[in-house]
N, C-alpha and C positions, 0 to 999 in steps of 0.2 A: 504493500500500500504506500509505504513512502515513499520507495523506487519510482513509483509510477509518479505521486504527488512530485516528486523533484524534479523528475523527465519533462513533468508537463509547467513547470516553473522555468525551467531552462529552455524549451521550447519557448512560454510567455516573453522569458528576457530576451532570445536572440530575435524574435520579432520586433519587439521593441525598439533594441539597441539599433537592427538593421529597418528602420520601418522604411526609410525612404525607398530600400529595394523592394521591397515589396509591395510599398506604393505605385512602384512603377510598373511592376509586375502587374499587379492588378488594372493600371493603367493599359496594358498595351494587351490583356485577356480581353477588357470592357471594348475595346477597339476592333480587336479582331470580331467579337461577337456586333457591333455596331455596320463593320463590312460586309459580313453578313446576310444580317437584315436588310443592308440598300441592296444588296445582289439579289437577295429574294424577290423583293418589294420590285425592282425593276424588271424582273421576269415575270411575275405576277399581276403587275399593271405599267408596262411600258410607256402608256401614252397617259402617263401622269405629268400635269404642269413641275411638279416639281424637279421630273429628269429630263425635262424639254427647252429648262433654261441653265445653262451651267455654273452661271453665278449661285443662283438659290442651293443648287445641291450643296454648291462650296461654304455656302453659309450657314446652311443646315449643317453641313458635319459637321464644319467648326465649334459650333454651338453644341451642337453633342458632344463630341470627343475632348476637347478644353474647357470649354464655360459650365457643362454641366458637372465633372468631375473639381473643378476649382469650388462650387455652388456645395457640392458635396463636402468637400474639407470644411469650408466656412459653416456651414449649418449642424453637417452630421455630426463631423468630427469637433467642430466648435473650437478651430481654429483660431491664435490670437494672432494680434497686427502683427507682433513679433514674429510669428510661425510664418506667416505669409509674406513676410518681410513689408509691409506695409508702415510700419515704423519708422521704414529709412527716410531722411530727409528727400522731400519732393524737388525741390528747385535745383538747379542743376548748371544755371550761371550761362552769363553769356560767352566765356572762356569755355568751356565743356562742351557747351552747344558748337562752337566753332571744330573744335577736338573733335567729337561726337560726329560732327556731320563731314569733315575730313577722312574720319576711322570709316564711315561706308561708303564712301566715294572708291576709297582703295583697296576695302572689302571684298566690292561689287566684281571686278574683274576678277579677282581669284577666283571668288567663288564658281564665273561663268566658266575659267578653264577648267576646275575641276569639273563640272558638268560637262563640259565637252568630251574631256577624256574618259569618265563612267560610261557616255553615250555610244562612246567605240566598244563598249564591252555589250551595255544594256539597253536596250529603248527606252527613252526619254516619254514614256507616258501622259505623265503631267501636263509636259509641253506642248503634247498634241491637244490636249482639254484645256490649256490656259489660249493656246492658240484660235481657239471655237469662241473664245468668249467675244472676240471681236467682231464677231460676224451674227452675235444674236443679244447683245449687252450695249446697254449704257456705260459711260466713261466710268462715272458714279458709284454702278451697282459693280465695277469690277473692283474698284479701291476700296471698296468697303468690304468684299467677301473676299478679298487676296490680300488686302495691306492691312488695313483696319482690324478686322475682326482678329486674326492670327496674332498682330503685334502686342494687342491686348491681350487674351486671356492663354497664350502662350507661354505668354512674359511672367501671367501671374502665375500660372501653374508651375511651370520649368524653372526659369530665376525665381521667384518669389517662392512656392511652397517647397517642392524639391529640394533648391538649393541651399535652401534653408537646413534640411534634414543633416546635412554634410557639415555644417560649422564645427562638430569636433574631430574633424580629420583636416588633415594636411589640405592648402587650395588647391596644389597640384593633383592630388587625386579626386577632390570634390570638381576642379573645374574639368577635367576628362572625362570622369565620370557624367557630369551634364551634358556635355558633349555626345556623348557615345547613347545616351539615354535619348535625348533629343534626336539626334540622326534614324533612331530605332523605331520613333512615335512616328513617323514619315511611313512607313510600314513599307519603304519605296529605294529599291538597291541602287537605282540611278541615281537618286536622293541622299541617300546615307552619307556617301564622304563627305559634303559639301555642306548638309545637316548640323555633322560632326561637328567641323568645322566653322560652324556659325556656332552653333549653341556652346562651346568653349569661347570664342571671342563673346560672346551675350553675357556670360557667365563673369569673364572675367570686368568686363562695364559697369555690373554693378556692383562685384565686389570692392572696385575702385570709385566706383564715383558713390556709392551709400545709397543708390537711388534706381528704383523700379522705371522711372519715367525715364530715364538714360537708355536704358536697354530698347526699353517699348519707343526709342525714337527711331532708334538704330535699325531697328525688326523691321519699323513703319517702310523708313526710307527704302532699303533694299527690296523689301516685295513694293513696292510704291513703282521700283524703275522697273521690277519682271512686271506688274500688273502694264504699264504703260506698253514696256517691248510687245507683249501679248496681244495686248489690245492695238497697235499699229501693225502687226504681222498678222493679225485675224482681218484686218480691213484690208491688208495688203492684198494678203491673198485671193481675199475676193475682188479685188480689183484687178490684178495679175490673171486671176483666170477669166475674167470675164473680156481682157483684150487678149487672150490667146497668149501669153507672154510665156516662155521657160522657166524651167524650176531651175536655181542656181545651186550649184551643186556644195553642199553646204563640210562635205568632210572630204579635205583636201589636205597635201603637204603644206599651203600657202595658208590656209588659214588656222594651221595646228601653229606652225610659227610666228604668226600675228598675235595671236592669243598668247601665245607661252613666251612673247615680248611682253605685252601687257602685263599677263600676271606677274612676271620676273619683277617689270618697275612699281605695281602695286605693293605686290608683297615688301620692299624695301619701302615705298611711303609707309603701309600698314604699322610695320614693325617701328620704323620713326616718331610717328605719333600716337603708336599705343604707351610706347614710353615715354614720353611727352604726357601723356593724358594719365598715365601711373604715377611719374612726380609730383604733378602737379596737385594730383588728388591726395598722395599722401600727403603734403605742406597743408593742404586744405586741414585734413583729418587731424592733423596734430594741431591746427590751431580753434579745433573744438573738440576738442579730447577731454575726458571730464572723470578718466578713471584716474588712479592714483599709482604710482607704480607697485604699491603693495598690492592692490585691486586687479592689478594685469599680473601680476605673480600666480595668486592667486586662482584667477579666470583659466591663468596657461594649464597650472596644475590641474586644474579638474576637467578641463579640456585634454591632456594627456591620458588621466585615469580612466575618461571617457573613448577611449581614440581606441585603447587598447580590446573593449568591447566591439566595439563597432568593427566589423568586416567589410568594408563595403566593395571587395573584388571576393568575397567569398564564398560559398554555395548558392547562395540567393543570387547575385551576379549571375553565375555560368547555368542557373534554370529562367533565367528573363535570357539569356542570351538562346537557349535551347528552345525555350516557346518561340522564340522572334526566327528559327533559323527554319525551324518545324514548319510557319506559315508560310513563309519564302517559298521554301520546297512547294509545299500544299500548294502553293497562288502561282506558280510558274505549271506546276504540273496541269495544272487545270489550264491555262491559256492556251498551252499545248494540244489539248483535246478539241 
């Protein structure tokens, strides 16, 4: 009887200690079961308004898969500002905002090489569906279901609750870890690197700038320029086909080395003004620092005590990694048939 009573105490603690994996786990189960149902629903009633316009679908999952699981933390779980990072200071300065808006100017190109290069392995999906929106969407309703809606309850859910879960581990492993989490919530292998790769630079915004509205500017602007490219290449198209015009042939030697020039001088801005935008912020942070250095002693210590519980690359990790590889398989086998 007490064997069991311990087992299931120790069972209680490593859930605990580990919640944010299995947060996320749980995240990306409610997800796959959410894909699902639109797969059903669109076999069972195809000529629904709702999978007739691809913005609404876009907005509808959004809303399901982020704002209802966020809606969840807050009410069920009862969530505080601190948990959700909602506590950090808002305002964000007009130095930041300049930083901030520099940091996804030079983002933006990497990120498109790394999509380029997934593209040669994987079809770019998304891109054929963001490409539609210009041909059956308002300017309006695509900024709101590609930039808008995403940059918000993304931001809250991934940086805000998530990342939260992680403050007594090392940032290097909390911001990978957001990373690798985030690229996974995409459910989409052309997706993933470039995912990755965003949700650790997100990660790392707000750990430096103290502020949820930093990230969620950063998020806005980058899907802000794909909603824009989309929405002029869905009109293009329909203009190109309608004068009979060629398809430009889009995967060349010439344009893998235009690209992987851009990313090369991006990635050199990126890296120049993330550390620019890390100095800066820390000077900020120490000139309203309000712990004492026995209080940061202190904080370190039970954040170490805490560190050593916390697994966060360990069993839980590699069964969110095995659900996520399981659907892959599943969702490609099926395409195939």
């Amino acid at each position: 009887m007490n064997s069991n009573l311990k087992k299931r105490n120790s069972l209680t603690g490593y859930i605990k200690n580990n919640r944010g994996n299995f947060f996320m786990l749980g995240i990306l189960v409610y997800q796959i079961a959410v894909v699902f149902v639109f797969a059903l629903m669109f076999r069972l009633f195809p000529g629904s308004p709702v999978f007739q316009k691809t913005w609404v679908l876009l907005a509808l999952s959004q809303l399901l898969v982020s704002a209802l699981p966020f809606i969840f933390v807050v009410i069920i779980r009862k969530a505080s500002k601190k948990q959700i990072r909602l506590n950090l200071p808002a305002p964000i300065g007009g130095v930041n905002f300049a930083l901030l808006l520099a940091i996804s100017v030079c983002a933006y190109p990497v990120t498109i090489f790394i999509s380029y290069v997934t593209m040669l392995i994987t079809p770019n999906t998304i891109a054929d569906l963001l490409t539609g929106i210009g041909t059956q969407s308002s300017l309006p309703a695509v900024i709101f279901s590609v930039a808008l809606l995403p940059a918000v309850f993304e931001e809250l859910l991934f940086r805000g609750y998530l990342f939260a879960q992680y403050d007594s581990v090392s940032l290097k492993k909390a911001v990978i870890l957001n990373g690798l989490f985030f690229g996974m919530y995409h459910l989409n292998l052309q997706q993933l690197p470039y995912a990755v790769f965003l949700g650790a630079l997100l990660a790392l915004v707000v750990y430096y700038s103290r502020s949820l509205i930093a990230s969620m500017l950063v998020h806005f602007l980058l899907n802000s320029v794909s909603a824009l490219v989309s929405y002029a290449a869905g009109t293009t198209a329909v203009q190109s086909a309608s004068a009979g015009a060629e398809d430009i042939e889009f995967f060349s030697s010439g344009t893998f080395i235009v690209l992987a020039g851009l990313a090369a001088v991006a990635t050199t801005g990126l890296i120049l003004f993330l550390r620019v935008f890390i100095k800066y912020n820390r000077k900020r942070s120490a000139r309203r620092a309000t712990h004492t250095a026995e209080n940061l002693e202190q904080a370190n210590a039970a954040n170490i005590s805490v560190e050593r519980a916390v697994r966060p690359f360990g069993i839980s990790f590699w069964i969110i990694v095995i659900v996520y590889c399981a659907y892959m398989f599943l969702s490609g086998m099926v395409s195939l048939t």
